[in-house]
Each structure stands twice: as structure tokens, then as C-alpha cells.
C-alpha positions in Angstrom: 141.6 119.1 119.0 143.4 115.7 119.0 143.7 114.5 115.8 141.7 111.3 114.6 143.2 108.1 114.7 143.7 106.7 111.3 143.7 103.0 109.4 147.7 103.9 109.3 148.1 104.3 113.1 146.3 101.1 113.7 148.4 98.9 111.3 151.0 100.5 113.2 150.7 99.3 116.4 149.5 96.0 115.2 152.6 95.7 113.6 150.8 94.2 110.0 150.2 96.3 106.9 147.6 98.6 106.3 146.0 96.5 103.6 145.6 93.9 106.3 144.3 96.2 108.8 141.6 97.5 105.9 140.6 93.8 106.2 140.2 92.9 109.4 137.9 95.7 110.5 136.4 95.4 107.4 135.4 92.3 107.9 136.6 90.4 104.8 139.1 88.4 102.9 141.1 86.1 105.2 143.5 86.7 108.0 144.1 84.8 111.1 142.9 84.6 114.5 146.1 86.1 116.0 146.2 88.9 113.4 142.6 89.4 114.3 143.1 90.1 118.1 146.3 92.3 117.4 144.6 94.5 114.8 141.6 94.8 117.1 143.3 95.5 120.0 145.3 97.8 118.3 141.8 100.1 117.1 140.7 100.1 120.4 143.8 101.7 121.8 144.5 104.1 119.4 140.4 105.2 119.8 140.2 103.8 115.8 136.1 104.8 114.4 136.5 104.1 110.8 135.1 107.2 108.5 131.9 106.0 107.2 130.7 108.9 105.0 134.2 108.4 103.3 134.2 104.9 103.5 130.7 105.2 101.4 131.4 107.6 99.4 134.9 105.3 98.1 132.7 102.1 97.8 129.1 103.5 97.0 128.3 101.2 99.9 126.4 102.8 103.0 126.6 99.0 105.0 122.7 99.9 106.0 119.8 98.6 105.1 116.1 100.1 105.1 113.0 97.9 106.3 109.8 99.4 105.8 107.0 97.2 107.7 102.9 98.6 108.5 102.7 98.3 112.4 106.0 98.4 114.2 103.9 98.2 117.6 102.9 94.5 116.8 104.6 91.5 118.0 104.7 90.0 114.8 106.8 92.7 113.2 109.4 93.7 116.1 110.2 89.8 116.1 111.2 90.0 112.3 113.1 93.5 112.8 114.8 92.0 115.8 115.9 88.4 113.3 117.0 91.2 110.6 118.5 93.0 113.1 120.4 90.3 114.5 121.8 88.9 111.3 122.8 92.6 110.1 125.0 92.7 113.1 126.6 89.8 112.2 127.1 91.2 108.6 128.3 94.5 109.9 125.3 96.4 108.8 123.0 98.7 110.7 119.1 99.2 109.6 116.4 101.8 109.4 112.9 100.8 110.5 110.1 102.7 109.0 106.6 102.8 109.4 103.3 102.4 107.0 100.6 102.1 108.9 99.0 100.8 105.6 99.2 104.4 104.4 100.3 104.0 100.9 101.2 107.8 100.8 103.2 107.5 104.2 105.2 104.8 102.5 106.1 106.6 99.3 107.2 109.2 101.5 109.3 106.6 103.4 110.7 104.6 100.3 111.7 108.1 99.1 113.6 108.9 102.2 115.1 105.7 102.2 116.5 105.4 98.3 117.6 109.3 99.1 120.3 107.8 101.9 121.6 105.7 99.9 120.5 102.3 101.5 122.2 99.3 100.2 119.1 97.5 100.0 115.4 97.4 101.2 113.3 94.5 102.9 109.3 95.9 102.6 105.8 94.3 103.1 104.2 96.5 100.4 100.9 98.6 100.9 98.4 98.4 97.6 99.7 101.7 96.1 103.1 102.0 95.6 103.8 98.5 93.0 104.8 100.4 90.4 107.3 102.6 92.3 109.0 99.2 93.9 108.6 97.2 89.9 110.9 100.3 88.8 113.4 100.8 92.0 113.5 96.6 91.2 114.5 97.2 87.7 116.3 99.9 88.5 118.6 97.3 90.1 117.7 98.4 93.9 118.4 95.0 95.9 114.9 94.6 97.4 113.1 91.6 99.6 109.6 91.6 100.0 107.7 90.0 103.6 105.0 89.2 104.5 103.4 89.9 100.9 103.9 89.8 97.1 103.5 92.1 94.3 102.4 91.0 90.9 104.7 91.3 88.1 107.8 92.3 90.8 110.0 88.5 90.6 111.9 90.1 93.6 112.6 87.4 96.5 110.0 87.1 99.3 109.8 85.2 102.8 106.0 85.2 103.4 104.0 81.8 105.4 101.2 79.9 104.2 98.4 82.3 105.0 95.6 80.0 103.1 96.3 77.2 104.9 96.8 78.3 108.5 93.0 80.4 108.3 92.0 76.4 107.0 93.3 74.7 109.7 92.1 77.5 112.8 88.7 77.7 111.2 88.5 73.4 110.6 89.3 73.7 114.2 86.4 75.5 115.3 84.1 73.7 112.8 85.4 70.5 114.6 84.3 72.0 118.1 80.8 72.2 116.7 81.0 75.9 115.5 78.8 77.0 112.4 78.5 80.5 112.4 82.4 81.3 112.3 82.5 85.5 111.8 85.7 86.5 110.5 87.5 90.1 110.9 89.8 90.5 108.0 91.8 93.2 106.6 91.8 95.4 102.9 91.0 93.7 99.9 93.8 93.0 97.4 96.4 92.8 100.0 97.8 89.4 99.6 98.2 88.5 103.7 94.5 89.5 103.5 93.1 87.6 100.4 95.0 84.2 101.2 93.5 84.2 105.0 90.0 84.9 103.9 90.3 82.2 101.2 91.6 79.7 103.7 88.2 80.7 106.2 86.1 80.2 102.6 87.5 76.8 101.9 87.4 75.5 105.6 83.3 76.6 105.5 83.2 75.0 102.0 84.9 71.5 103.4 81.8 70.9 105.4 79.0 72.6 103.3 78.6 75.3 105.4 77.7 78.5 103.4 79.3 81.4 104.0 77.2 84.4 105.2 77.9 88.0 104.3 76.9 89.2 107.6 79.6 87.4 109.3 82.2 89.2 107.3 83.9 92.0 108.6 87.0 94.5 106.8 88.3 96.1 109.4 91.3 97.3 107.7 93.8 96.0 109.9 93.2 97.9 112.0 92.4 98.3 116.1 89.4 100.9 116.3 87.8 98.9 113.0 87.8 95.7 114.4 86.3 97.2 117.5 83.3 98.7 115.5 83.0 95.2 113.6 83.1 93.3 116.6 80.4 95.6 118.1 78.1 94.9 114.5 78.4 91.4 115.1 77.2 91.7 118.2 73.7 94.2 117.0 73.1 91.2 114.8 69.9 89.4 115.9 71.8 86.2 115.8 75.0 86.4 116.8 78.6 84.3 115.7 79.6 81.1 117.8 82.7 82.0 117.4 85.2 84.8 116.3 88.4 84.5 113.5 90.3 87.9 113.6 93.4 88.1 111.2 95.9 90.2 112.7 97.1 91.3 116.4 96.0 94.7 116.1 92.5 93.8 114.7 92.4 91.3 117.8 93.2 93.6 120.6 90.1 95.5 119.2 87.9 92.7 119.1 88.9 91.7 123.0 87.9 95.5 123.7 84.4 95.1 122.1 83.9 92.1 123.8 84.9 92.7 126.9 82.9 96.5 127.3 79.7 93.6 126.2 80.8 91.7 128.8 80.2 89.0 126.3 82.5 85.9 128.0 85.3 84.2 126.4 85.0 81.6 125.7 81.8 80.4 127.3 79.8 82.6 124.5 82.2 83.3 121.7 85.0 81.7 121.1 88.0 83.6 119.9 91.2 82.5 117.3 93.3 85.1 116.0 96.2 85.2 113.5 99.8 86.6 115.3 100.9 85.0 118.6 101.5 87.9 120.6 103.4 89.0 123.8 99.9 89.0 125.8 98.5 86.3 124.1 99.1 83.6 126.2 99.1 85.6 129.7 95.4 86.9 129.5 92.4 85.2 130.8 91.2 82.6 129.2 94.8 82.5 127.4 94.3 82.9 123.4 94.1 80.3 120.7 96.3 81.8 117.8 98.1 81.1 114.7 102.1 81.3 115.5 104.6 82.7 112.3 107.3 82.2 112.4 108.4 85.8 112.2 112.5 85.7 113.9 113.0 83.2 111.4 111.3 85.0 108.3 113.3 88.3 109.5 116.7 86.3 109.2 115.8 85.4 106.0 114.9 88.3 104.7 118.4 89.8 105.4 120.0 86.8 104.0 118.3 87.0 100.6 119.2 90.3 100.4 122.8 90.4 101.4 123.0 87.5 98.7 121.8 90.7 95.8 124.0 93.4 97.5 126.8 91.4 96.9 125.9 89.7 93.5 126.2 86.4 94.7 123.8 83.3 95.2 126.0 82.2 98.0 123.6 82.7 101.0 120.1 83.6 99.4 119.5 82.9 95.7 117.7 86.1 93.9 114.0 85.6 93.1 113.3 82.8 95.3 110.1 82.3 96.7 110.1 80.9 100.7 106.7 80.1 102.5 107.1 79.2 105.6 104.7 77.1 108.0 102.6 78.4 110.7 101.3 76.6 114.1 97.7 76.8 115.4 98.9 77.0 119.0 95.7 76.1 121.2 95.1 77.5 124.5 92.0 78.4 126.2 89.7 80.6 123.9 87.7 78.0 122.0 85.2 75.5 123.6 83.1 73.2 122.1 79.4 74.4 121.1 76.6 72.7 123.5 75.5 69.6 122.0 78.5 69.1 119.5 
């Protein structure tokens, strides 16, 4: 077996010491651009892969990161993986994605799994029944960044968007198109994403005194085959909705399925806003009205914020800082005005 090239054999043929070779393809400290090339050249000829087991087990550093999301099938969450992905390379950090699926129990399971390998931080958008597991990995002194959504009584840092006022402004848009009886599909209670849209629907009803009807509310969990059974309630009811607010992609795609198998037209009889501008969004027909994030951006963020704990600093990201973000109402073709409006 040949033996494995070591830091020693590169700082040999660079012809620099090995401290300075430790530093270059380590990423840190300061060294010139000329050094730079010869000690990288110099790696690649010898065949240099630097030990990482040992290399964690000297600096109690693993240089990966753990980001535990609830749908990695939606749009919205493969763009922020992709922005924390992209600013990790930079860093020299590699990531695990895991998986909710709102399934508090599947992300215990996950957050163990992760805290077992030793990640050097973790970037989550919490599920409603694992706070007091992330309060005490927080005080524990586990660099964490939550998305997405807060936890009460956690003053970790979190990138998250205006969800009250983007539900105001798509729902003021179809009350401005003539609508009245606005249904809304919305997620599970006490999840912040969830609260903050539904209050933003309330208050946009409330700004023109229109009352808000039980029957037009529908919890669907966030999820796919929910929404399709609420969208198929709404349309039992003797009277049905003008128009249609879903609050997440997956709850969408669900509500386009009911619709369509009614053959119920978009948006000639209900018109149609949803929360998440997806992949498809934009390419069906009619194309969708939707509420844009800005979810590469929030992703980048996220990994900034928590580089800034991993390495004690407030250099790049200052600890317990709060960032909301804007959203866009991006209008296309799924909304039309009510007859006589």
C-alpha cells in the first residue's frame, strides 16, 4: 500500500515550512498569493487529503454543519440549503441536510443524530415539540440559527421574512379585485410561519370590514393530501370562496389537484395566491400569483450568523440578532377581478 502523503511532504515540495503549509490549506492566517499556488500545487502532486477525523479530533472542530428544515422537496427550502451550501464552500465547511416533515419525533431523532457527530453548529426551522431540547443544546453553548421560525424564550439568531405582512398585502390584493369571500388554507396552530400569515389574512379582512368566516378556514397542516381534502370542503360548501390564499407550496400543489379533478377554472371561478414562488409556479396555466422569499438570501445568512458563534466573533453575524427579511407579491395570471367590481 503506498503510503499517505503527509502535511510534511507537501511543505516539502513547496519549499515553505510546514506551519505555512498548515495554513494555507487550512484556510487561515495570512500568506501570499505566490505561496498560495506553490503550496497548492504542491498537495495536488504529492495526492495531499488532509486527515479529517484527526484533524477534529486535535481541534474539536468537525468543519460541518447540520441543517434540519420540514420539506426538503419544496422550492423554498432547496434554495436556502443551496445559499447555505454555497457560503459553507466558501468557508470550507460541508453540511448535513435533514428532514422533519413537521414530525416533532422525526426531528428529535435527527437533532440527536446530528449533536452525536459532532456538528459545529446547527441552522433548524423548529417543529412545535422539541423547544425545550434546542433552549438547553442553546445553553448548552451549541452554536444554533433558527429559519424560517422562532422559539419563545430561545434569544438564538434567526433569519425569518415578514410573514404578517406579505398574507396583508396578497389578501388586500384580492379584496382590491373585488373578492369578499377570501378562503385561506393555513398550516398547525402555534407554528410561528403559520400564526403570522393567518394574522396578516385577519387584518387585511378587518381593513375593509369584512368579517371573517369560520367556514372559509382551513388547517391543512402543511401539508399536500390536507389541503387537497380542504380544498375539496370548500368546494361541498353551498356557497363557495371567490378566491383561494394557500400558505405554503406543498399545501398549494394540493389545492391545484382539488381543483383541477372539479374542473373548477383558474382563474375564471376561483382565483388562486399562494405563499412560496416555486419552480412550476410561473410555467403552468394560468401562471400563479405568489408571494416570493427571499430564501438564497435567508440561507446565506443563516450560515453567516452561525459561523460568526462557531468562531466567537461578531465579525460577520452578530449573536442574537433578529433579521426579517421582505417578501414580493409577484403577480401573474391566477387572480381576476370579481364581475361587477
Amino acid at each position: 500500500m503506498a503510503k499517505r502523503a503527509t502535511l510534511k511532504d507537501v511543505a516539502a515540495r513547496a519549499g515553505v515550512s510546514q506551519g505555512m503549509a498548515g495554513r494555507v490549506l487550512g484556510n487561515y492566517g495570512s500568506y501570499s498569493k505566490d505561496t498560495q499556488r506553490k503550496v497548492r500545487a504542491a498537495a495536488r502532486a504529492v495526492h495531499y487529503s488532509p486527515n479529517v477525523i484527526a484533524k477534529a479530533l486535535r481541534t474539536r472542530r468537525t468543519r460541518t454543519v447540520g441543517v434540519l428544515i420540514s420539506d426538503i422537496t419544496a422550492s423554498f427550502w432547496t434554495s436556502m440549503i443551496r445559499g447555505i451550501q454555497d457560503r459553507a464552500a466558501r468557508d470550507g465547511y460541508s453540511i448535513i441536510v435533514c428532514n422533519s416533515d413537521e414530525q416533532s419525533h422525526d426531528e428529535k431523532a435527527a437533532l440527536a443524530t446530528l449533536v452525536e457527530r459532532g456538528m459545529d453548529g446547527l441552522i433548524i426551522s423548529p417543529t412545535l415539540g422539541n423547544h425545550s431540547y434546542l433552549r438547553q443544546l442553546w445553553r448548552g453553548g451549541t452554536p444554533l440559527v433558527l429559519v424560517d421560525r422562532k422559539v419563545d424564550g430561545l434569544d438564538a439568531p434567526s433569519i425569518r421574512v415578514d410573514n404578517r405582512a406579505a398574507a396583508r398585502e396578497a389578501v388586500s390584493y384580492l379584496v382590491r379585485l373585488g373578492h369578499r369571500r377570501i378562503a385561506i388554507i393555513r398550516g398547525p396552530e402555534g407554528v410561528e410561519t403559520n400564526d403570522e400569515r393567518f394574522a396578516g389574512y385577519a387584518e387585511a379582512l378587518a381593513e375593509q370590514r369584512i368579517p371573517l368566516q369560520p367556514a372559509l378556514v382551513k388547517n391543512a397542516r402543511f401539508l399536500q393530501e390536507k389541503s387537497f381534502e380542504a380544498t375539496r370542503e370548500l368546494l361541498r360548501a353551498r356557497i363557495r370562496p371567490t378566491a383561494i390564499f394557500v400558505c405554503n407550496e406543498a399545501m398549494a400543489s394540493g389545492c391545484i389537484h382539488a381543483l383541477k379533478e372539479a374542473r373548477v377554472r383558474i382563474p375564471q371561478d376561483i382565483s388562486f395566491i399562494t405563499f412560496d414562488d416555486t419552480v412550476w409556479a410561473e410555467y403552468l396555466d394560468p401562471p400563479i400569483t405568489c408571494v416570493s422569499q427571499p430564501s438564497y438570501s435567508m440561507g446565506m445568512l443563516a450560515f453567516d450568523h452561525l459561523l460568526g458563534q462557531i468562531h466567537g466573533h461578531g465579525g460577520r453575524a452578530r449573536p442574537q440578532e433578529e433579521v426579517v427579511m421582505k417578501t414580493r407579491l409577484v403577480i401573474r395570471g391566477s387572480c381576476a377581478r370579481v364581475n361587477g367590481a
